[in-house]
N, C-alpha and C positions, 0 to 999 in steps of 0.2 A: 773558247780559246783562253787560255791562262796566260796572264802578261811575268817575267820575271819581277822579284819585288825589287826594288830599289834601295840603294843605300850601300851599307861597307860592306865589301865581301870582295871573291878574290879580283888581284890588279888585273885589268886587260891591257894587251897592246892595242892603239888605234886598228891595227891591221883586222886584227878576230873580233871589232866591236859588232855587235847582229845588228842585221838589217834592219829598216824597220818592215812594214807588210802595210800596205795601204789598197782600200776600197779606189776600184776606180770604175765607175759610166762612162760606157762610151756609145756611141749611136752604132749597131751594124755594121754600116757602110763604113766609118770610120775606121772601126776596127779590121776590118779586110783587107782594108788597102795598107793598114799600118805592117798584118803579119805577112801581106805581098811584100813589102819593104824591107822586113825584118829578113824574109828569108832569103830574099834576091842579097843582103847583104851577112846570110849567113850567121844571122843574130836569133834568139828568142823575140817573143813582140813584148816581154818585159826588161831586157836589155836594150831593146831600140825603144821602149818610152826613156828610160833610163839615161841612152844614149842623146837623145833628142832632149830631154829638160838639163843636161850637164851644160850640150852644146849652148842651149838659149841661157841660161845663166850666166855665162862667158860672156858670149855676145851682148848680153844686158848690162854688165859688169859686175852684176851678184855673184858668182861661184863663189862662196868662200876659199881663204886659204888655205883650209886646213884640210879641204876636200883630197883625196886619194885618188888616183888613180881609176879609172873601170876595173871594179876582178874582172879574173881571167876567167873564161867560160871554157868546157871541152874538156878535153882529155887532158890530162895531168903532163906535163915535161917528161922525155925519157928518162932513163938511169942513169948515173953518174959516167957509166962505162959508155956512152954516148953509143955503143949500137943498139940497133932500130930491131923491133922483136920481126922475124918474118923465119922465109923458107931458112933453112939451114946448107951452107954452100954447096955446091955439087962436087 
């Protein structure tokens, strides 16, 4: 895997800054029960880790402030014309 270089080059907005990608172990059973979770709540099981270490950094009072929001996961917002694409009237 190739890391981007670091240093001057073009301005980002916080928004587009990349993620990072992190290694993680987990025992099996662990992991099972977490994408049981995830899906019952309509999440990836890397948006419910995701979701679950924002939540405990809050509660711990680490979150920084400078933290954003969750992205949004799914399907993209409709069109500006606000209808919904489907059958065509009758």
């Amino acid at each position: 895997m190739t890391v981007p270089p670091e240093g001057p080059g073009p301005q980002r907005r916080p928004q587009q800054q990349q993620r990072k990608q992190v290694l993680l172990r987990l025992d099996p059973a662990v992991y099972e029960a977490l994408a049981r979770w995830a899906g019952d709540e309509l999440r990836s099981a890397n948006a419910q880790i995701e979701f679950l270490l924002r939540r405990a950094l809050a509660e711990a009072g680490r979150l920084p402030r400078e933290t954003g929001p969750l992205p949004r996961r799914g399907r993209p917002p409709g069109s500006p014309g606000g209808s919904a694409p489907g059958p065509p009237p009758a």
